[in-house]
Steps between C-alpha positions, in 0.01 A plus 500: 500500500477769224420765784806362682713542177384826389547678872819338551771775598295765372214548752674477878136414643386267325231734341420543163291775330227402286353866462491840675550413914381153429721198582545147502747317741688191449538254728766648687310801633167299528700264777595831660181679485332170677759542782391868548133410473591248778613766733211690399258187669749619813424782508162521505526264807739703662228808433216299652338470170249279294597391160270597217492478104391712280499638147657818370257643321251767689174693411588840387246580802705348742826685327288812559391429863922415593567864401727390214337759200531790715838394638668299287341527125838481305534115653174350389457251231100479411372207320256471208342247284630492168163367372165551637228306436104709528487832653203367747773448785828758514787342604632561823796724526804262587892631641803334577511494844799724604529429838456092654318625803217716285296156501457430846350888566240375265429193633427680836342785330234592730528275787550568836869346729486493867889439485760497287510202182812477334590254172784421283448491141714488136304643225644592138498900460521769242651853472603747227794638619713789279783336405685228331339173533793326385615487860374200711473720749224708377240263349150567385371147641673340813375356800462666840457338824369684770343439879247743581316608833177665546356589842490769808773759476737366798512134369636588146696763609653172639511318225702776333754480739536125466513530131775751510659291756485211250690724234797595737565121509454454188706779411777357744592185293494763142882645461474835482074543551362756690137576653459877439171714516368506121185657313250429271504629098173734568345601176389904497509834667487374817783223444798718726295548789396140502830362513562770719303351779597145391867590597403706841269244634684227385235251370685318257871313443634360266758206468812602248776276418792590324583245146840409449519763189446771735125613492262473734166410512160436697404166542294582801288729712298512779203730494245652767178596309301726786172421402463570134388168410286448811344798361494439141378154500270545825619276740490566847593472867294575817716811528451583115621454168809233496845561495708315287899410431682285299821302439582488139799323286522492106602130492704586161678742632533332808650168314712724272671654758535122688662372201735840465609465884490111565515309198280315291454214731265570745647193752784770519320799630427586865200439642279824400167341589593514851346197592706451841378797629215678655441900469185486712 
C-alpha cells in the first residue's frame, strides 16, 4: 500500500527505483508483466519450443566460452564473495548472466544433436550499460526471455525466419513499431567491421516501438548466431559444429511499452501472444 502511495502519479509504470537500474514494481505493472510472461508461454509454443528454468548467474568460464569478454566486456557484471572462508578451495569465478540463452550452450556444452532442439526460457540478466540508470528502460538487472535453437545449418536458418516472422506480427498490433535490420554494441578494434557484416548479411532484427513521449526503443530482436556458440561451447551436428538463433524480448521493456500503448489493464490489450495462430 505504501509502494502504491509513494508511486502514485509520479512513476507512469508502476516502477520504482530502489538504487542504480534496480527496480521494484507495484502491483500494477506486476499484473502486466504476468500478462506478457503469458504470451511469452505462447510463444515458445508457437516456436516449437520446450520450456526450461534456470538461474541467472553463469561461470565466468561459460561467460568466456559465449564470446562475451572479447566481444562485449563493457556489459559484464562479475561476482565475488565478500568473505572467504580458507584459501584450500578458490572460489569459482561467478557473472551475471548477460544474455538468457548463455545457459542452455552450457548445458549442451560438448554434446553431440542429430537435429535441431529448441527451448523457451525467462532468466533474470545483468548488463552495465553507459548511461543513466534512472531510466526503466536501461536497467542493470531485468529479465530476458528468449527461445533458442541449436542444430544443422538449414533447420535454424529456419527457425530464424520463423522468429522474425513472429516479430512482424508482433510488431503489427505496436502503433508505430517497426522490424528493421539492427547490430550488436561490439567492444574493440574490430567493432565497425563486425556490425558491418551484421547489417549486410542480415542476421539480426530488432523489434522497436515508439512510447507515447516520442522515443523509441528495442524491446525485441531476433538473432542468427552462425555457429559461434556451436563452436565455443562444443556442441555439434553430423555436418559440424551447431548453428544457433534466437528470439529474444526484455519483458520490462516489453511491459513498459504495453502499458505506454494499451493501458494498464492487460484485459484491454490485443492479443500479442498470438495464441490463435500458427507461424509454422
Amino acid at each position: 500500500m505504501i509502494l502504491e502511495q509513494q508511486e502514485e502519479g509520479r512513476e507512469p509504470h508502476g516502477l520504482r527505483f530502489i538504487g542504480p537500474g534496480l527496480v521494484v514494481g507495484n502491483e500494477r505493472f506486476a499484473r502486466a508483466f504476468d500478462a506478457v510472461e503469458d504470451f511469452a508461454r505462447s510463444w515458445t509454443r508457437l516456436l516449437g519450443g520446450s520450456r526450461v528454468r534456470s538461474t541467472g548467474t553463469l561461470t565466468t568460464d561459460t561467460v568466456h566460452a559465449a564470446g562475451y569478454f572479447a566481444n562485449f566486456p563493457q556489459h559484464v557484471f562479475t561476482k565475488s564473495p565478500y568473505l572467504q572462508e580458507g584459501t584450500e578451495q578458490p572460489p569459482v569465478g561467478y557473472a551475471t548472466s548477460p544474455a538468457a540463452c548463455l545457459c542452455i550452450y552450457e548445458a549442451l556444452r560438448d554434446s553431440s544433436l542429430e537435429s535441431r532442439v529448441t527451448y523457451g526460457l525467462t532468466a533474470n540478466c545483468g548488463r552495465y550499460e553507459a548511461g543513466s540508470w534512472e531510466d526503466p528502460l536501461r536497467l542493470a538487472s531485468f529479465n530476458a526471455f528468449e527461445v533458442v535453437s541449436l542444430g544443422p545449418r538449414e533447420q535454424t536458418i529456419d527457425h530464424f525466419h520463423r522468429c522474425r516472422d513472429l516479430l512482424e506480427r508482433i510488431a503489427e498490433r505496436f502503433p508505430g513499431a517497426t522490424v528493421p535490420v539492427a547490430t550488436d554494441a561490439f567492444f574493440g578494434p574490430a567493432a565497425a567491421q563486425k556490425q558491418a557484416y551484421q547489417e549486410r548479411v542480415k542476421v539480426k532484427y530488432e523489434l522497436e516501438a515508439t512510447l507515447t513521449d516520442g522515443r523509441s526503443v528495442s524491446i525485441g530482436s531476433v538473432n542468427s548466431h552462425g555457429q559461434v556458440f556451436g563452436k565455443g561451447f562444443g556442441i555439434t551436428t553430423p555436418d559440424g559444429p551447431a548453428f544457433s538463433a534466437c528470439f529474444a524480448i526484455g519483458l520490462e521493456r516489453f511491459t513498459i511499452a504495453c502499458m505506454d500503448a494499451f493501458g494498464d489493464d492487460p484485459e484491454s490489450w490485443p492479443d500479442l501472444g498470438l495464441g490463435k495462430e500458427d507461424i509454422s
